[in-house]
LOPA-376309 format. One record per residue (C-alpha): residue in one letter; y, z, x. Coordinates in Angstrom, 1 decimal, always signed. Each point is the difference from the previous one (the first is absolute). Layout:
N
+-----+--------+--------+--------+
: res :      v :      w :      u :
+-----+--------+--------+--------+
:   A :      Y :      Z :      X :
...
+-----+--------+--------+--------+
This chain:
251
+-----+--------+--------+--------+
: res :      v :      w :      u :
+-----+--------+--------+--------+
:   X :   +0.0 :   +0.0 :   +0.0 :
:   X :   +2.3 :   +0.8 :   +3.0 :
:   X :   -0.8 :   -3.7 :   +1.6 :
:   X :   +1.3 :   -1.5 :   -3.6 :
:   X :   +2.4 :   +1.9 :   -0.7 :
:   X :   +1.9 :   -0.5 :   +4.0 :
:   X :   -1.0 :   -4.1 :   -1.0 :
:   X :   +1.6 :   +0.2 :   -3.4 :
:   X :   +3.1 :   +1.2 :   +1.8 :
:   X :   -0.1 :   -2.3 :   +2.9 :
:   X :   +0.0 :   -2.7 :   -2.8 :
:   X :   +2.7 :   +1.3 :   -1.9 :
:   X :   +2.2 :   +0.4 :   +3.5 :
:   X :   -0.6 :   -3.7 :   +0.7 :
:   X :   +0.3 :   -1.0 :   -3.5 :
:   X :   +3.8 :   +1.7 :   -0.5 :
:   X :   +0.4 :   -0.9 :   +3.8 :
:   X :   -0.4 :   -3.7 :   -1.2 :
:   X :   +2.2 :   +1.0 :   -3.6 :
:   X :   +2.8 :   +0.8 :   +2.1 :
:   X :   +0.0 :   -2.5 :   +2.5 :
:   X :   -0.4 :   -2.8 :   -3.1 :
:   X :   +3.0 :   +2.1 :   -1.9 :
:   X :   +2.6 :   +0.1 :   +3.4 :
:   X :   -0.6 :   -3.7 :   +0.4 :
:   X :   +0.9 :   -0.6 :   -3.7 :
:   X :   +2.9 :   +2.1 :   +0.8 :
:   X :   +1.4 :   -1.8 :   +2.9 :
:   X :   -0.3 :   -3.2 :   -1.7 :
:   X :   +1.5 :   +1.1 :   -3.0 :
:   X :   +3.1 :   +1.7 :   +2.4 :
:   X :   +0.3 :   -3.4 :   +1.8 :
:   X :   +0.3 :   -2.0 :   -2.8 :
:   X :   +2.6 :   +1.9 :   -1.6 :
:   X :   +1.7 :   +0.4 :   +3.5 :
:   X :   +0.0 :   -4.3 :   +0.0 :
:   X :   +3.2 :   -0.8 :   -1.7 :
:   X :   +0.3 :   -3.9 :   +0.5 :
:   X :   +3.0 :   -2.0 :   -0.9 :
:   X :   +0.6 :   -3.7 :   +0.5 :
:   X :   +3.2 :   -1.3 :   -0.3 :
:   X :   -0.8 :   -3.6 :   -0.8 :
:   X :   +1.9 :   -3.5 :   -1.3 :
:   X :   -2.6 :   -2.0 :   -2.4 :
:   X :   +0.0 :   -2.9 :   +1.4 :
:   X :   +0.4 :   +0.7 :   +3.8 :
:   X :   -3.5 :   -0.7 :   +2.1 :
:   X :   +0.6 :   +2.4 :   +2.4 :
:   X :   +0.1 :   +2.4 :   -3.0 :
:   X :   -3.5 :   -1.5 :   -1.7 :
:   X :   -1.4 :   +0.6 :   +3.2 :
:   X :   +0.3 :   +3.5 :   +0.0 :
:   X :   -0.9 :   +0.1 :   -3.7 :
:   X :   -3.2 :   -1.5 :   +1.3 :
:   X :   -0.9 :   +2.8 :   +2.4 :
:   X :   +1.0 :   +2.4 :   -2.6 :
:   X :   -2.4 :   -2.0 :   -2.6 :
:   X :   -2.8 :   -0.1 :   +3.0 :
:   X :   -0.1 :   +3.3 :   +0.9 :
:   X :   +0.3 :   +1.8 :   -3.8 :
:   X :   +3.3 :   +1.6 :   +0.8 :
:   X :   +2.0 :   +1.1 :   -3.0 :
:   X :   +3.7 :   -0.4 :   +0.4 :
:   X :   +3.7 :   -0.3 :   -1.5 :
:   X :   +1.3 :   -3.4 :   +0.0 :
:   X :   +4.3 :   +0.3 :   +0.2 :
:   X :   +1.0 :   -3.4 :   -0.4 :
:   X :   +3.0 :   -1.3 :   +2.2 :
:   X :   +3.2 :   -1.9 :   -1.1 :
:   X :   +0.9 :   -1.8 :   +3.3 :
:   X :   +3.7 :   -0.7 :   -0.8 :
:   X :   +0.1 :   +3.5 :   -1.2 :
:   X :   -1.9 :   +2.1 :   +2.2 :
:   X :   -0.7 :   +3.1 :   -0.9 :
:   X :   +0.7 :   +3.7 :   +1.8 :
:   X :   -3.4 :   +0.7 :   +0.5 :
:   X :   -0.6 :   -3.3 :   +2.2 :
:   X :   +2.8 :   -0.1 :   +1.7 :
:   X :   -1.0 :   +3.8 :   +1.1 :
:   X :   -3.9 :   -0.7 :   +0.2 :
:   X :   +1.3 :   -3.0 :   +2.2 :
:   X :   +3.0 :   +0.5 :   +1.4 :
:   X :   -0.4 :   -2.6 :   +2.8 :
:   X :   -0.7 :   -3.6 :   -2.0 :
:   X :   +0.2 :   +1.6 :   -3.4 :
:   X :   -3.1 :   -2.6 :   -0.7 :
:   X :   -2.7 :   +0.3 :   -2.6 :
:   X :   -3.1 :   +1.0 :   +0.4 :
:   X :   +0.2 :   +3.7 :   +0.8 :
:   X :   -2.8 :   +2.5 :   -0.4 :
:   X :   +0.9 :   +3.1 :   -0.5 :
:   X :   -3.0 :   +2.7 :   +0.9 :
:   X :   +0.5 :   +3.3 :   -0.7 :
:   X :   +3.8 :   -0.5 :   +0.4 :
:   X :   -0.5 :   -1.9 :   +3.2 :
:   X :   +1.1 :   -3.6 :   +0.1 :
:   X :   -1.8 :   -2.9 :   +1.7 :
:   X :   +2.0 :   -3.2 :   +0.5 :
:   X :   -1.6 :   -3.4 :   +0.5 :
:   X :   -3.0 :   -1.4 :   -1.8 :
:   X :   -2.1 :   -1.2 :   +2.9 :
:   X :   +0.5 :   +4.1 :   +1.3 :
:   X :   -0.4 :   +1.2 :   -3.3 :
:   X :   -3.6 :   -1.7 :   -0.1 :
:   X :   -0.7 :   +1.4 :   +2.9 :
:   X :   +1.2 :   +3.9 :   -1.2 :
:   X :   -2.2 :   -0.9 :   -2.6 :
:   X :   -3.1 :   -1.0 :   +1.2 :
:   X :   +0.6 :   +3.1 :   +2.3 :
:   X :   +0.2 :   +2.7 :   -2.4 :
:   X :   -2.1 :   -1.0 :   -2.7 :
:   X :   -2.6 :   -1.5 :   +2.6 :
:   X :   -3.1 :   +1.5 :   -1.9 :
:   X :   +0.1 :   -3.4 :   -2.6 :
:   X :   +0.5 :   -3.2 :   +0.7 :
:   X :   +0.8 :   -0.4 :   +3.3 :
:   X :   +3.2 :   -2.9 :   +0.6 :
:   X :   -0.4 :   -0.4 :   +4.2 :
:   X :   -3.7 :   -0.1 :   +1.8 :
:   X :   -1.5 :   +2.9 :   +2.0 :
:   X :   +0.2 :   -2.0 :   +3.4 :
:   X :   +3.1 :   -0.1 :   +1.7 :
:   X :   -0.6 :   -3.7 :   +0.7 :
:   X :   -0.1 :   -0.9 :   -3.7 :
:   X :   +3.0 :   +2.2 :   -0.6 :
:   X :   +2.3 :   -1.1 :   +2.3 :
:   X :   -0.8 :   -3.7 :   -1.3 :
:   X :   +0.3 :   +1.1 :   -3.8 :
:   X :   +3.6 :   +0.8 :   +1.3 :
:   X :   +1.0 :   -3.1 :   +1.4 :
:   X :   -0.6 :   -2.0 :   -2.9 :
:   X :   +1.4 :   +2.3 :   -2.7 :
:   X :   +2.9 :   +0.0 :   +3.1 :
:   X :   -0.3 :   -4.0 :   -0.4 :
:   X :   +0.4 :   +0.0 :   -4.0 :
:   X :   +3.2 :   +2.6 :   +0.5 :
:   X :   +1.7 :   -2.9 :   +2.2 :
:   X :   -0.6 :   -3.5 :   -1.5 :
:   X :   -0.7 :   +0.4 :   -3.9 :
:   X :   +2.6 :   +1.7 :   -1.5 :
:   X :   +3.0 :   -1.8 :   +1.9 :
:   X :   -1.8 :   -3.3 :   +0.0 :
:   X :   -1.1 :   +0.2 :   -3.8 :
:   X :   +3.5 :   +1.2 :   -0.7 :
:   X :   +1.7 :   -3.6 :   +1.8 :
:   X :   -2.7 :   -2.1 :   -1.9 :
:   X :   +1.4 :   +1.8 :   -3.6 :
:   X :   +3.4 :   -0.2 :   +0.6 :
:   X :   +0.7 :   -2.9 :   +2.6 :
:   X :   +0.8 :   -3.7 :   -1.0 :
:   X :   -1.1 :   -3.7 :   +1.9 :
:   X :   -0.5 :   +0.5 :   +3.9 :
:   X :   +0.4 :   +3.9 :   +0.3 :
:   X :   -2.8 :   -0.1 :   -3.1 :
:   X :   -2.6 :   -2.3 :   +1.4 :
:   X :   +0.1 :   +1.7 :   +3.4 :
:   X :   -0.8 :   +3.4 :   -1.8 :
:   X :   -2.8 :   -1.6 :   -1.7 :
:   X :   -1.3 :   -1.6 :   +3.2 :
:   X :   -0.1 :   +3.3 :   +1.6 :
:   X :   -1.2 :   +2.2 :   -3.0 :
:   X :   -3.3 :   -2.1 :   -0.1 :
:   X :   -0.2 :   -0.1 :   +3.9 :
:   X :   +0.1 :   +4.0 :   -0.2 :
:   X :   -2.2 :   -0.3 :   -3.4 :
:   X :   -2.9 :   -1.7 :   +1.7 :
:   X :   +0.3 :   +2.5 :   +3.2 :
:   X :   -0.8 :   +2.4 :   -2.3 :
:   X :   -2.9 :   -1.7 :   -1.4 :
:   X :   -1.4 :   -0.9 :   +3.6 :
:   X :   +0.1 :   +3.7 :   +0.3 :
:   X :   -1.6 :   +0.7 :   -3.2 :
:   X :   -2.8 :   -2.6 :   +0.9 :
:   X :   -2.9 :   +0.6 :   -2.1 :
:   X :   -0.1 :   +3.9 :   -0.7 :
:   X :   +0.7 :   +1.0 :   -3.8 :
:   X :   +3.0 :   +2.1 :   +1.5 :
:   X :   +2.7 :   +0.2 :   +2.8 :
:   X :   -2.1 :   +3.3 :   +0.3 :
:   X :   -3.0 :   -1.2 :   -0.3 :
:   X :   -2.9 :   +0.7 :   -3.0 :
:   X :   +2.8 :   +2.3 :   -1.1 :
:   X :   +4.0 :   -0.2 :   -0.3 :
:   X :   +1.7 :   +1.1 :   +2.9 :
:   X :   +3.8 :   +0.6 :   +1.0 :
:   X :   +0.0 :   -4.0 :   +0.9 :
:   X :   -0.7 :   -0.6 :   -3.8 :
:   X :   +2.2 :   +2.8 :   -1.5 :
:   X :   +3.1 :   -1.5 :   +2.2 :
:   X :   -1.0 :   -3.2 :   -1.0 :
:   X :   -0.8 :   -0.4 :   -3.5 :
:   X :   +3.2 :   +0.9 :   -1.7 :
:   X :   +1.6 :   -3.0 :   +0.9 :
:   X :   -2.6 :   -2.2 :   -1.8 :
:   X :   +1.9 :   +1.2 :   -3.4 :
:   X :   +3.1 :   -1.6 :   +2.0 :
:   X :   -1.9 :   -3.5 :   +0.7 :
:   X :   +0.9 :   -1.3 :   -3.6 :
:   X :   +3.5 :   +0.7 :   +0.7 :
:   X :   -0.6 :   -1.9 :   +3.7 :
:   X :   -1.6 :   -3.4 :   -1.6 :
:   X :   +2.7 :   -0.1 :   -3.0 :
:   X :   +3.1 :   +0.5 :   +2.2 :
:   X :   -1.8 :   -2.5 :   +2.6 :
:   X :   -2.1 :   -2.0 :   -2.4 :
:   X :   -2.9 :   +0.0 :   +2.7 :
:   X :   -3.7 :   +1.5 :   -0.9 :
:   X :   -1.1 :   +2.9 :   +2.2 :
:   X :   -3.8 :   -0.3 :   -1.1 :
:   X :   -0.5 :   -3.6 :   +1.0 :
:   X :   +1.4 :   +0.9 :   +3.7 :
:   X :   -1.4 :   +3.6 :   +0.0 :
:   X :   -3.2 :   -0.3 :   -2.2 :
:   X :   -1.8 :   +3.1 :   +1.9 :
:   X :   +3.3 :   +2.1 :   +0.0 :
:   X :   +0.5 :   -0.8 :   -4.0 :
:   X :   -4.1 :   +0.6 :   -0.7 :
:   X :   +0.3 :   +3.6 :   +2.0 :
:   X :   +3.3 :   +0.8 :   -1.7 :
:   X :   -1.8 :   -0.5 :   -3.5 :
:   X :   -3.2 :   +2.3 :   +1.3 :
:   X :   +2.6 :   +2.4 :   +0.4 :
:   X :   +1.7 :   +0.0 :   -3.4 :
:   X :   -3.6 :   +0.8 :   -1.4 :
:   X :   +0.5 :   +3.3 :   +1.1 :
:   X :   +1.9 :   +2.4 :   -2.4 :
:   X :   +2.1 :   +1.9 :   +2.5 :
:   X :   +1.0 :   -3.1 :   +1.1 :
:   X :   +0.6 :   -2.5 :   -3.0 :
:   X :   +1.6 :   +3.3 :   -2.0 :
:   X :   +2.3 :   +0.5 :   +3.0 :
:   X :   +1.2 :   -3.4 :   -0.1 :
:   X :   +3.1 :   -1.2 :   -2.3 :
:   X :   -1.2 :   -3.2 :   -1.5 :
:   X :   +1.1 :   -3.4 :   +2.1 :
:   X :   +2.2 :   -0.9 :   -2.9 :
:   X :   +2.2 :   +2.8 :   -0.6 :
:   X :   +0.4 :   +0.0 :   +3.4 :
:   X :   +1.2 :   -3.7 :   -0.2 :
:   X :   +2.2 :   +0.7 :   -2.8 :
:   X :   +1.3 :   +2.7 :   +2.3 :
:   X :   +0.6 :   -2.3 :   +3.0 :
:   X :   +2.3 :   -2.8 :   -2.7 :
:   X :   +1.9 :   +3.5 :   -0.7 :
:   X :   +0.8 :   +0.7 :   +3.5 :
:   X :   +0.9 :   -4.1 :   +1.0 :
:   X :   +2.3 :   +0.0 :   -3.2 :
:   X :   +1.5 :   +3.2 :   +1.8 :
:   X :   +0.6 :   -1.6 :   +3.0 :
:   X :   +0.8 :   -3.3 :   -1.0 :
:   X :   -3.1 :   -1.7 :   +1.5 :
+-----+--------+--------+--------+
């Protein structure tokens, strides 16, 4: 009786040992996520903006979307980011992180137990960072002379869009993603700007898909996903958006 009852008690010790240890874990996870207070401040139909909605999406992270009036910017973002007082800015636990290639990156850091953006091997990384580095300094400025430029100045953006277009797709090569079997920070910088490439072939009456037919078929595995097609503003409000701002500026 003495040998059961000293087993019974070892049991029960290891038993609330295990109670404990199961109820502190809850606890901790239940103290982080009330200690995660995540704001974006965002401008609908900004890519740089989409792509942090994407990481957001990716990685299950529930946050406050401010939405920004550029020509009337409010305190809060010109305090968040006092320096280019540019959307997006993530705001973490009252902590702001400026620039949505580095806010990936803080992302993919901090919430690295789900869906990981950049590969485990340096190697990998560093090359993950050179083309989202790539996207950051030809699309948006070339895409932008393609929408809003006329005759010569037009068809020289066009030219060069498609060059940097199909450098892409040499990269992309025959993987399903930039990241490989799953979306990576390539495809997170990249894919917002497919919601722009109606804008691009009806300003510059060109067809992206017939030069880019690789690009175009990725960018549409892409938008089966959820978090990515629901963080995406649809290609023709977008356009409607762009006749708005040429009207503005007498384009």
């Amino acid at each position: 009786c003495w040998i059961s009852g000293q087993a019974l008690l070892g049991s029960s010790r290891i038993i609330f040992s295990v109670l404990i240890k199961n109820l502190r874990e809850r606890d901790l996870q239940t103290v982080r996520q009330m200690e995660d207070n995540v704001v974006l401040l965002d401008f609908w139909p900004s890519s740089f903006g989409m792509r942090v909605r994407i990481a957001l999406a990716e990685k299950g992270i529930k946050y406050e979307s401010h939405e920004e009036n550029l020509l009337d910017k409010s305190p809060l973002l010109v305090e968040m980011n006092p320096v280019h007082k540019l959307i997006p800015v993530l705001i973490h636990n009252g902590k702001p992180i400026c620039e949505s290639l580095i806010i990936l990156q803080y992302i993919d850091e901090v919430w690295h137990d789900k869906s990981p953006l950049l590969p485990s091997d340096p190697c990998k990384r560093s090359q993950a960072r050179f083309w989202a580095d790539y996207i950051d300094k030809k699309i948006y400025s070339i895409g932008k002379r393609v929408m809003m430029g006329k005759g010569e100045e037009q068809e020289v953006a066009k030219k060069e869009l498609i060059e940097c277009l199909k450098t892409l797709e040499g990269e992309l090569g025959d993987k399903l993603y930039f990241g490989g079997e799953t979306i990576g920070l390539v495809d997170v910088a990249l894919v917002p700007f497919y919601t722009w490439f109606y804008s691009y072939e009806t300003c510059g009456n060109f067809s992206i898909e017939a030069e880019c037919p690789k690009l175009v078929a990725w960018a549409k595995r892409c938008m089966e996903r959820e978090t990515i097609s629901k963080s995406l503003p649809d290609p023709h409000k977008i356009y409607s958006f762009v006749l708005q701002l040429k009207q503005k500026l007498g384009k």
